[in-house]
C-alpha positions as CSV (number, residue, x, y, z in Angstrom):
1,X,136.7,77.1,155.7
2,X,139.4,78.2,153.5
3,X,140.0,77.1,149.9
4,X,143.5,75.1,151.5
5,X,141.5,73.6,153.6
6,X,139.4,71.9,151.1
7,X,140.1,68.5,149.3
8,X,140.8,68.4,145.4
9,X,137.2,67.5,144.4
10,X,135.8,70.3,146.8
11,X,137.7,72.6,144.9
12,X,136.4,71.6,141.6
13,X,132.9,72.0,143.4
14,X,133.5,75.4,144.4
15,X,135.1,76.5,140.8
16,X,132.4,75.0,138.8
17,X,129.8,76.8,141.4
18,X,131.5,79.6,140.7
19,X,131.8,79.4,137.2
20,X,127.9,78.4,137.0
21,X,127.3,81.9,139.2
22,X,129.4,83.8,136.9
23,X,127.4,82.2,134.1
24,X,124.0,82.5,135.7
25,X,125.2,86.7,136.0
26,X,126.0,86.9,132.2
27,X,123.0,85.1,131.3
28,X,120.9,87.8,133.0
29,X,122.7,90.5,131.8
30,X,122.3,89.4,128.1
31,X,118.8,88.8,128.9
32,X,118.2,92.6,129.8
33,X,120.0,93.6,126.6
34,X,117.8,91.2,124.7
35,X,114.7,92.5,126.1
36,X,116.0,96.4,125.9
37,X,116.9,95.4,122.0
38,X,113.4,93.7,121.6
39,X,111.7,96.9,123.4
40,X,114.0,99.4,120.9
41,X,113.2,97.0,117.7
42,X,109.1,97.3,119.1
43,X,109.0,101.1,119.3
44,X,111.2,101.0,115.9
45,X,108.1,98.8,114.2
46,X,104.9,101.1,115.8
47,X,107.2,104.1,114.0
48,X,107.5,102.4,110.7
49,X,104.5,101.1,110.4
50,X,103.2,104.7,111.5
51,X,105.3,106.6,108.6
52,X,103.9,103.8,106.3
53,X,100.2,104.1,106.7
54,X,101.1,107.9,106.3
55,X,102.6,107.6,103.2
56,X,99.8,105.0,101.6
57,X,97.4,108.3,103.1
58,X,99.8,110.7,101.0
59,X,99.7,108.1,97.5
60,X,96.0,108.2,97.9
61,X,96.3,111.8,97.7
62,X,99.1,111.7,94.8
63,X,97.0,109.3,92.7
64,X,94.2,111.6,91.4
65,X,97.1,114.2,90.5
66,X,98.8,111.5,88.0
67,X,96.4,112.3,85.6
68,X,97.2,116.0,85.4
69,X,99.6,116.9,82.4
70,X,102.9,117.0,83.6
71,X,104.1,119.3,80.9
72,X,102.9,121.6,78.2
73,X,103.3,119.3,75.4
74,X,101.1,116.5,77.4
75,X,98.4,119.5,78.4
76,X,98.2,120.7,74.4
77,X,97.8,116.4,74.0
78,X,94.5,116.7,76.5
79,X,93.1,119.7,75.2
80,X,93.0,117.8,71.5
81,X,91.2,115.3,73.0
82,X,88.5,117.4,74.5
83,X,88.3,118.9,71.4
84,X,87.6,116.2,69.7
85,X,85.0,114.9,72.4
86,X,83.6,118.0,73.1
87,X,81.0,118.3,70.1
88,X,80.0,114.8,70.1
89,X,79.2,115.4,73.8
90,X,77.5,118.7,72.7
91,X,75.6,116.7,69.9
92,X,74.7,114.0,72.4
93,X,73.8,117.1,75.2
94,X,71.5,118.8,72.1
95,X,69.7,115.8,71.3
96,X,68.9,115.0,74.9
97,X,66.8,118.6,75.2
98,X,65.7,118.1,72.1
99,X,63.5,114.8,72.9
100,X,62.6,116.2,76.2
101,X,61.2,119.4,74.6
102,X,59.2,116.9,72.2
103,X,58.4,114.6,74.9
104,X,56.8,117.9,76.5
């Protein structure tokens, strides 16, 4: 049967069939892209969330090291403060042997 053939309302049939086809055809298409972007954006995630865990792993590592001096000034800073500490702790350390040698 050829289009000619074919009254006006079959021929409005057969273009909105066609059109629907057409439509049907893009519709799958953009679904592949969809699902190629999803499967891109997935593998994108797993990554990220990879480099993330790695760098929490690396602060954890970092953390301790924050309360090193940074600088001179800051290390002459600490070294004050163990001075100061250090004979109380000595007193504290002498006291302790000292009742254990009279509790001998």
């Amino acid at each position: 049967m050829h289009v000619v053939d074919l009254s006006e309302t079959e021929r409005h049939l057969l273009d909105a069939n066609n059109r629907y086809e057409m439509l049907g055809q893009k519709l799958s298409d953009r679904q592949a892209e969809l699902e190629l972007t999803q499967r891109a954006v997935s593998q994108y995630s797993e990554e990220l969330r990879s480099l993330l865990s790695w760098l929490d792993d690396k602060e954890q590592n970092i953390l301790p090291l924050k309360s090193l001096p940074a600088n001179e000034q800051e290390a002459a800073d600490k070294m004050k403060e163990h001075q100061v500490c250090f004979p109380v702790l000595r007193g504290f350390c002498l006291l302790a042997n000292l009742n254990g040698a009279v509790r001998k």
